[in-house]
LOPALUM-328906 format. One record per residue: residue number from 1; x, y, z of N, C-alpha, C in turn; residue in one letter. Coordinates in Angstrom, 3 decimals, m for minus. Layout:
# LOPALUM-328906
@pos = NUM n_east = X n_north = Y n_up = Z ca_east = X ca_north = Y ca_up = Z c_east = X c_north = Y c_up = Z code = A
...
//
This chain:
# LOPALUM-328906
@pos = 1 n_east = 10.500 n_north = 2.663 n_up = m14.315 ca_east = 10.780 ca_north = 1.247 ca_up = m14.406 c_east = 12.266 c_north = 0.993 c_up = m14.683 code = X
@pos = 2 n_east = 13.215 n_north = 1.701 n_up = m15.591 ca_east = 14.753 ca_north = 1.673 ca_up = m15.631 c_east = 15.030 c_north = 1.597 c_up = m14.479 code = X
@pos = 3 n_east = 14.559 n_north = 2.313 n_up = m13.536 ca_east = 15.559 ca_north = 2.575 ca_up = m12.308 c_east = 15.357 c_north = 1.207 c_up = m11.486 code = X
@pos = 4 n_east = 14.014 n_north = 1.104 n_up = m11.207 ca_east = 13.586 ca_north = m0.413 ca_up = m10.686 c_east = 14.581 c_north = m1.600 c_up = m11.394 code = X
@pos = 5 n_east = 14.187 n_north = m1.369 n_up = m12.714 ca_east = 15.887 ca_north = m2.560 ca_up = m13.815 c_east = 16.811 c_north = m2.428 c_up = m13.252 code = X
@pos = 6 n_east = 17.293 n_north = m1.392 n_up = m12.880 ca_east = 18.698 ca_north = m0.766 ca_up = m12.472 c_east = 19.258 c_north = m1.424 c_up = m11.029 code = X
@pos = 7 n_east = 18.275 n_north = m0.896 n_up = m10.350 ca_east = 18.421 ca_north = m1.351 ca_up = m8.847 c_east = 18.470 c_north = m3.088 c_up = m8.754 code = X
@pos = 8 n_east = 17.542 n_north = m3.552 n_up = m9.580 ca_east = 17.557 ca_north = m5.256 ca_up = m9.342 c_east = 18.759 c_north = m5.426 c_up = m9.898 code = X
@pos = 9 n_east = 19.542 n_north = m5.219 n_up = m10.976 ca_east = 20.512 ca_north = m5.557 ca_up = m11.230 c_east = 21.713 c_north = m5.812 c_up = m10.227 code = X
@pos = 10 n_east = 21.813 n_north = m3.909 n_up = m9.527 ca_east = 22.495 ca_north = m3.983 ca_up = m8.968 c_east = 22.232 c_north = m4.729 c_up = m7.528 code = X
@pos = 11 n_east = 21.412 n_north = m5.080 n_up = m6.776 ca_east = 20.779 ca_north = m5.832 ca_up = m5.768 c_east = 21.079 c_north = m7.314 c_up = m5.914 code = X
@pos = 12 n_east = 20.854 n_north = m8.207 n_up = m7.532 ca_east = 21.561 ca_north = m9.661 ca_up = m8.190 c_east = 22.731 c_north = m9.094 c_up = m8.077 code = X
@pos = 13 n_east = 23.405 n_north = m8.606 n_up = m8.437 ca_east = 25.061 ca_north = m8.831 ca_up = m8.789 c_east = 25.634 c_north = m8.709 c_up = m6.885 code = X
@pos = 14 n_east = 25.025 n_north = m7.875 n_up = m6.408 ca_east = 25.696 ca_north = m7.695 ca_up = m4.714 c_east = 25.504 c_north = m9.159 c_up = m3.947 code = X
@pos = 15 n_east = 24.405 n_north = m9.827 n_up = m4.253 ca_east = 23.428 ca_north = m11.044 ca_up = m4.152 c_east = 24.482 c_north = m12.744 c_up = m4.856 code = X
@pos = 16 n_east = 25.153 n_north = m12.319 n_up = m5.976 ca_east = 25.558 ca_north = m13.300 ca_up = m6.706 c_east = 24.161 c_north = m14.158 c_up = m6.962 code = X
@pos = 17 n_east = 22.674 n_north = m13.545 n_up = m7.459 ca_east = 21.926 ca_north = m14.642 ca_up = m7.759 c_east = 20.849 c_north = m13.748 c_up = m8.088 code = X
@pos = 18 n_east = 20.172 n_north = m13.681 n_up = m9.436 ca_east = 19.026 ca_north = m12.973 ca_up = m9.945 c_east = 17.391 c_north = m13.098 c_up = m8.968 code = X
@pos = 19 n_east = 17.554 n_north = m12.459 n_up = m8.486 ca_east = 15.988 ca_north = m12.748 ca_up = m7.714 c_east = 14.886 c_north = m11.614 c_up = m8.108 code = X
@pos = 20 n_east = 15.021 n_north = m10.371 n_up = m8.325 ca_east = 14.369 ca_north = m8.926 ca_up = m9.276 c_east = 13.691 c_north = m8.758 c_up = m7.980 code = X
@pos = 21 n_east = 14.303 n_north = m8.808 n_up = m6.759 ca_east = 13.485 ca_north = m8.415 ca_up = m5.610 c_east = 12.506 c_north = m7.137 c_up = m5.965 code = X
@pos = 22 n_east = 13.194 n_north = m6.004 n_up = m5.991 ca_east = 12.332 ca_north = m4.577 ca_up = m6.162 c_east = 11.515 c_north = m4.812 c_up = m7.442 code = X
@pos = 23 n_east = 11.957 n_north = m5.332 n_up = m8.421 ca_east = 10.505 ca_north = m4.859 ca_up = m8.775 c_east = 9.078 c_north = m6.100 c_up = m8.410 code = X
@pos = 24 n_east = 9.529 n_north = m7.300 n_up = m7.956 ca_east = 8.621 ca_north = m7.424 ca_up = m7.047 c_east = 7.664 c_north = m6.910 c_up = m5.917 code = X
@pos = 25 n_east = 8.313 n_north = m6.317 n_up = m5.571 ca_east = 8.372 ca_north = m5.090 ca_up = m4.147 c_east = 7.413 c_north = m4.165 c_up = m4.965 code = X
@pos = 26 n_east = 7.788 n_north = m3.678 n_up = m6.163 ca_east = 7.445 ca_north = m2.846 ca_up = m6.569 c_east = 5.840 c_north = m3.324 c_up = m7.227 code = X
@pos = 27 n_east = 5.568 n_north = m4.211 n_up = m7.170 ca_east = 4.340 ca_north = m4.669 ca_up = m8.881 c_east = 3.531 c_north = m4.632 c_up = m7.404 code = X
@pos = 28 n_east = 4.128 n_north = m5.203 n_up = m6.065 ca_east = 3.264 ca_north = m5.738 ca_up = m4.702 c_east = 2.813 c_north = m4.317 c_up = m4.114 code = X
@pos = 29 n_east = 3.516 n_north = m3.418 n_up = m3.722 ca_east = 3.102 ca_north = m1.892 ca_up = m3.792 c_east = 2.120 c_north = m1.285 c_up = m4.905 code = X
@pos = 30 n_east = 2.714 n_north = m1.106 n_up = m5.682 ca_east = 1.871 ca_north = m1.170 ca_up = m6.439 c_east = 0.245 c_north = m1.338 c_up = m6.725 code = X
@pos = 31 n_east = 0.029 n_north = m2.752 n_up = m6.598 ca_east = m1.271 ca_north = m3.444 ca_up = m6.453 c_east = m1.680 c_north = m3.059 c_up = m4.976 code = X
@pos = 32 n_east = m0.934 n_north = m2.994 n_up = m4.036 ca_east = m1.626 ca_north = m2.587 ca_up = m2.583 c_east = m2.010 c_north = m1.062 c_up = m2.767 code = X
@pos = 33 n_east = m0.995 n_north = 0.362 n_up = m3.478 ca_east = m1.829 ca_north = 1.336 ca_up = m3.397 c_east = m3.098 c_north = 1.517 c_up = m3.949 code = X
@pos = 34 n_east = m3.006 n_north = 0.593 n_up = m5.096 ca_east = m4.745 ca_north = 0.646 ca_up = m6.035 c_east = m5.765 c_north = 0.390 c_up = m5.127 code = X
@pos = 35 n_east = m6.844 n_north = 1.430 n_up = m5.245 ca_east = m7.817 ca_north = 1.222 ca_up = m4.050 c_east = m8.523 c_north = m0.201 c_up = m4.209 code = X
@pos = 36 n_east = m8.361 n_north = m0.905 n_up = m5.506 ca_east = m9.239 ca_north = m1.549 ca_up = m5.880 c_east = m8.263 c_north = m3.335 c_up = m5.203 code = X
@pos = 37 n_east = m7.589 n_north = m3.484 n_up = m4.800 ca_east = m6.819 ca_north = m4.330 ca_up = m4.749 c_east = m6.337 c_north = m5.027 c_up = m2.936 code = X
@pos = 38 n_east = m5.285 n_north = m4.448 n_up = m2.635 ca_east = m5.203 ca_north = m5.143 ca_up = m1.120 c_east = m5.829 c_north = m4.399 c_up = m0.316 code = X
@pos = 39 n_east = m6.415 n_north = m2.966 n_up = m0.357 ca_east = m7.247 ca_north = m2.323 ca_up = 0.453 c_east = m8.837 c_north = m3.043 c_up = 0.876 code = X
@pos = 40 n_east = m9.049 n_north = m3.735 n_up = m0.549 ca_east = m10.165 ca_north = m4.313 ca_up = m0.422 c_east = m10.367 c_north = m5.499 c_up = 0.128 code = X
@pos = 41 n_east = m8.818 n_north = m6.140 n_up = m0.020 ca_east = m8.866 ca_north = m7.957 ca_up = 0.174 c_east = m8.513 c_north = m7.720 c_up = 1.994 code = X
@pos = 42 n_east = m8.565 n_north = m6.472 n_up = 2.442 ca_east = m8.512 ca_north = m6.798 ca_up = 4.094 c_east = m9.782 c_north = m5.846 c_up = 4.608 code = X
@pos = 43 n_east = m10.797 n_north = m5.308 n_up = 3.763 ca_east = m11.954 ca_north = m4.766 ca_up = 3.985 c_east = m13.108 c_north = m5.080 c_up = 3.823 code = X
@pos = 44 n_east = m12.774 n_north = m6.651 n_up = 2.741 ca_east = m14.049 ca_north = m7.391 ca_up = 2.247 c_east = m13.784 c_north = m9.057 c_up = 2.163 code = X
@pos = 45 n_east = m14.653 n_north = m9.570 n_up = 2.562 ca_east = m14.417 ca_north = m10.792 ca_up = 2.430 c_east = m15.755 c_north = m11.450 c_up = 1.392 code = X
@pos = 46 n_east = m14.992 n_north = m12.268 n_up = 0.452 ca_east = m15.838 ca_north = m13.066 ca_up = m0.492 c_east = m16.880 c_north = m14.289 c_up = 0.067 code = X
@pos = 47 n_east = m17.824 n_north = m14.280 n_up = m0.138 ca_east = m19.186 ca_north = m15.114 ca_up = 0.032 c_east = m19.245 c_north = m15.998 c_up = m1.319 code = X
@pos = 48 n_east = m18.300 n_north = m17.157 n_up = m1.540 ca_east = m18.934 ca_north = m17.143 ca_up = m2.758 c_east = m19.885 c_north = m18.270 c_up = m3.041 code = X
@pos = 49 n_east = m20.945 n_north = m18.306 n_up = m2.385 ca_east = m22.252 ca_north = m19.316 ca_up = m2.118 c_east = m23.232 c_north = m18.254 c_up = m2.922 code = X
@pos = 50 n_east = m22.999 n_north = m16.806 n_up = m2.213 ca_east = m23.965 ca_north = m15.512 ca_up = m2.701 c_east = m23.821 c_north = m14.806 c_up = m3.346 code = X
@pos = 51 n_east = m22.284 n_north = m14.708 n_up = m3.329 ca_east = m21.784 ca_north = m14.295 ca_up = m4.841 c_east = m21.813 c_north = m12.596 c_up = m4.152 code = X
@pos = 52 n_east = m21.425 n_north = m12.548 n_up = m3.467 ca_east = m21.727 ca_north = m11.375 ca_up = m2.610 c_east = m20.057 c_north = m11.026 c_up = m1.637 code = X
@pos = 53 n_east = m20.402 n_north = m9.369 n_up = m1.563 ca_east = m18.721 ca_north = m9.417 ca_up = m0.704 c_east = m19.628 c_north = m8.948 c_up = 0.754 code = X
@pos = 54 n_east = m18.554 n_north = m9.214 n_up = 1.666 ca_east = m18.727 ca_north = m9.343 ca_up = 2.879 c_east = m18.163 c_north = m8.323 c_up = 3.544 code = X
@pos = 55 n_east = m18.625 n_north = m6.918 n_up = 4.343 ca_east = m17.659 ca_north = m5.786 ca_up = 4.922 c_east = m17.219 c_north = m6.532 c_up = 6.011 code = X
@pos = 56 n_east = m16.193 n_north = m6.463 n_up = 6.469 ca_east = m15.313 ca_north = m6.617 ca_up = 7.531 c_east = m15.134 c_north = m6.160 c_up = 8.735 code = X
@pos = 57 n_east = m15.886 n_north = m5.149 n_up = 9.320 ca_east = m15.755 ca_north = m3.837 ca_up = 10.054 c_east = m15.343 c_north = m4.353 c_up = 11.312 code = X
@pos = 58 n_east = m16.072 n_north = m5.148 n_up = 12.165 ca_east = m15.439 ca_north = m5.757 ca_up = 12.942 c_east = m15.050 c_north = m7.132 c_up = 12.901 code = X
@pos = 59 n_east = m14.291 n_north = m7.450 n_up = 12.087 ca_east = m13.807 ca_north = m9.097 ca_up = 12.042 c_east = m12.322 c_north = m8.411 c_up = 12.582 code = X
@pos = 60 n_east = m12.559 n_north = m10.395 n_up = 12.983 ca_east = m10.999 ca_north = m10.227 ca_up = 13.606 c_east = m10.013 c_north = m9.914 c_up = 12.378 code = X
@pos = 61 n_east = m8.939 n_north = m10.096 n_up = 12.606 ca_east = m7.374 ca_north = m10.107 ca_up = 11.833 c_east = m7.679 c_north = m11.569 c_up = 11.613 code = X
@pos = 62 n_east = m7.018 n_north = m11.740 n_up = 10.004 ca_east = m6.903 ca_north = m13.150 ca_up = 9.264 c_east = m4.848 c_north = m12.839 c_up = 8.708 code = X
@pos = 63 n_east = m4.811 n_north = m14.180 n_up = 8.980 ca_east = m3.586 ca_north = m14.533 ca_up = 8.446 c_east = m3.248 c_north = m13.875 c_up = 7.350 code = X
@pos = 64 n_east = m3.804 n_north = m13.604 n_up = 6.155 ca_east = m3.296 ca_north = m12.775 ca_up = 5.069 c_east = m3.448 c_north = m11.234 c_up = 5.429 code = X
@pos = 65 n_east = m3.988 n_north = m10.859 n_up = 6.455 ca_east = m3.908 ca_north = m9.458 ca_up = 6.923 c_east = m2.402 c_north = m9.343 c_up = 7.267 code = X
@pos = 66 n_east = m1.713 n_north = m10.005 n_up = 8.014 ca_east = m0.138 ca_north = m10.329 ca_up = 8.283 c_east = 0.703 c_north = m10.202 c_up = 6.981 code = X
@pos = 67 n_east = 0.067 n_north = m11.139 n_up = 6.363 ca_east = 1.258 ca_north = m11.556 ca_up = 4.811 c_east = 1.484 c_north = m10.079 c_up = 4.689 code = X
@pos = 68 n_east = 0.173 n_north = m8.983 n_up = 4.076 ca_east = 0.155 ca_north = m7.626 ca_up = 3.736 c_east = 1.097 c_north = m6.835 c_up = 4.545 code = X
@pos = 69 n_east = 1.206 n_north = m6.678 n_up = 5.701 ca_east = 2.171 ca_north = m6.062 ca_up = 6.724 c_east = 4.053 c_north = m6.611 c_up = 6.248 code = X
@pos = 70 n_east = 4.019 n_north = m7.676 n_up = 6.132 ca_east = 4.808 ca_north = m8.314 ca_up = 6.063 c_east = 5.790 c_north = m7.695 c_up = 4.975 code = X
@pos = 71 n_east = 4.838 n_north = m7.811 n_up = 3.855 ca_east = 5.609 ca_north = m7.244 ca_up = 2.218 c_east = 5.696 c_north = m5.546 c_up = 2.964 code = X
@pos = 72 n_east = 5.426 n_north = m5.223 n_up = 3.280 ca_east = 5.786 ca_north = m3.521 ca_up = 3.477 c_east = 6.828 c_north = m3.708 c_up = 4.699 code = X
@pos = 73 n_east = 6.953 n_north = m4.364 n_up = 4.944 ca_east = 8.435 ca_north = m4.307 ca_up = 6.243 c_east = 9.677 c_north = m4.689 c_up = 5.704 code = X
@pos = 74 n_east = 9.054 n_north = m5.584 n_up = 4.478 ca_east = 10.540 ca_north = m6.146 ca_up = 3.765 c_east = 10.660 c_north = m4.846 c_up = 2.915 code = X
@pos = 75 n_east = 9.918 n_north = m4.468 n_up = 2.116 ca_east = 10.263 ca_north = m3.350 ca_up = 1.226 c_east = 11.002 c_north = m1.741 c_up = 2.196 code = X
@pos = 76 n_east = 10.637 n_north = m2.353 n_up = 3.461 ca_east = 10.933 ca_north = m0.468 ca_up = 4.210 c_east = 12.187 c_north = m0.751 c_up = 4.752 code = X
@pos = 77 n_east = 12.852 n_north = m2.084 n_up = 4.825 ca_east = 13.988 ca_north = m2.741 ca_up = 5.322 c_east = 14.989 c_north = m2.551 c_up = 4.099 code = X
@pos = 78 n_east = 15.012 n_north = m2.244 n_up = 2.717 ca_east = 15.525 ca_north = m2.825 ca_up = 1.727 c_east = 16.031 c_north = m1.118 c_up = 1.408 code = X
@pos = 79 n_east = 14.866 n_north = m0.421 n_up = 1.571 ca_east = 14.915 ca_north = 1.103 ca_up = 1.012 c_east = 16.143 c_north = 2.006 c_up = 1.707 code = X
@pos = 80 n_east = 16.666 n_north = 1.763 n_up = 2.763 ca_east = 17.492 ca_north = 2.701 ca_up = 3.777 c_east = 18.713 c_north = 2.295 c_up = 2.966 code = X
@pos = 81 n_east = 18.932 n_north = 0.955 n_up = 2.780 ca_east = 20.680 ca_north = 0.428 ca_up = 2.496 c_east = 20.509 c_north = 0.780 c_up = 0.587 code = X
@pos = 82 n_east = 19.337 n_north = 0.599 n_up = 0.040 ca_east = 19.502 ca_north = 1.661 ca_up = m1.630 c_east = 19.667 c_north = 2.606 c_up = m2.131 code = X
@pos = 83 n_east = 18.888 n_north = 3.400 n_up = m0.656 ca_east = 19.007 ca_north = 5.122 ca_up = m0.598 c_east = 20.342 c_north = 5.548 c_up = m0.529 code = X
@pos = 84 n_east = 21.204 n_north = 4.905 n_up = 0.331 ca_east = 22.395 ca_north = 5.116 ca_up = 0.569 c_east = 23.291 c_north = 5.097 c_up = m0.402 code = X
@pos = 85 n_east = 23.627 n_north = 3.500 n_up = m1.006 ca_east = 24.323 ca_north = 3.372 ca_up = m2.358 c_east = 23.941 c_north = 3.866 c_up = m3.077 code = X
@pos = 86 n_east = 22.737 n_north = 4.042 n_up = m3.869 ca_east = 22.703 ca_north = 4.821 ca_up = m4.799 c_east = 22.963 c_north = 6.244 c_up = m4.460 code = X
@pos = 87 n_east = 23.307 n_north = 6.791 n_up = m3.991 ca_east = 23.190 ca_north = 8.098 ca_up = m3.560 c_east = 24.873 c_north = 8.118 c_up = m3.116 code = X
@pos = 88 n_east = 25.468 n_north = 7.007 n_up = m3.183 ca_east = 26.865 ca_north = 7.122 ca_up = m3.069 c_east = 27.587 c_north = 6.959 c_up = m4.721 code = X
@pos = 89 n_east = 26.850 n_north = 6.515 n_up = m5.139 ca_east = 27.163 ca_north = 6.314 ca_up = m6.573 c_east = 26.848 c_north = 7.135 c_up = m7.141 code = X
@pos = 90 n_east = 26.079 n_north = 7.846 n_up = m6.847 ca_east = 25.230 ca_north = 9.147 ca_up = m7.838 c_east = 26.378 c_north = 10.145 c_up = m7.778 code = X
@pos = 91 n_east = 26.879 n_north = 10.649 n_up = m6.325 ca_east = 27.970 ca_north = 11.328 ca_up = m5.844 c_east = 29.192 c_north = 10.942 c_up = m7.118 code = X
@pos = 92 n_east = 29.524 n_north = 10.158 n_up = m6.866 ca_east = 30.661 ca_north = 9.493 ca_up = m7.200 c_east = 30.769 c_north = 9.919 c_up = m8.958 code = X
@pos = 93 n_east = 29.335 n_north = 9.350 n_up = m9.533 ca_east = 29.936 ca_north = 9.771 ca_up = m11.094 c_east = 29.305 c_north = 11.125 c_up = m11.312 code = X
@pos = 94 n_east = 29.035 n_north = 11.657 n_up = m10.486 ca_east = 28.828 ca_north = 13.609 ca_up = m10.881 c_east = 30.679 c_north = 13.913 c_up = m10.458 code = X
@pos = 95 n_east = 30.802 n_north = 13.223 n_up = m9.605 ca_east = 32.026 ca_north = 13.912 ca_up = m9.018 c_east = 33.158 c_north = 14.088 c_up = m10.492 code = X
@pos = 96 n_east = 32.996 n_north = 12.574 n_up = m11.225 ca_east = 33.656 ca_north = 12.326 ca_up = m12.369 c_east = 33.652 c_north = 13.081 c_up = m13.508 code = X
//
């Protein structure tokens, strides 16, 4: 979690404006690897007349199936240009 602190910091200050993108990124990952969480909300759909969940197997694609795609394209977009700086900075104060 420091490093996640770390990175938002440095991500606001490049930004001029606090937004804590990653660890957003991060709490949203997160909750999507838990089996119990976005795996389920695009494998089951709620009945709630029956109080019952609904398998999905062949339903179409729903709009929040997208949103889910969505947060993992922004997070895989963000990771190449952090890997880099940090890893230029890391250089930099070993070098020191």
């Amino acid at each position: 979690m420091t490093c996640i602190e770390k990175g938002d910091r440095y991500l606001d200050g490049m930004l001029k404006k606090t937004i804590g993108l990653l660890n957003a990124f991060y709490g949203w990952l997160s909750e999507f690897a838990r089996p119990n969480f976005c795996s389920n909300k695009t494998a089951f759909d709620l009945d709630k007349n029956d109080g019952s969940l609904i398998f999905r197997h062949d339903a179409d694609l729903q709009d929040s199936d997208f949103q889910l795609a969505g947060h993992m394209e922004m997070s895989a977009q963000v990771f190449p240009k952090l890997f880099d700086d940090f890893g230029e900075m890391f250089e930099k104060a070993l070098a020191e």
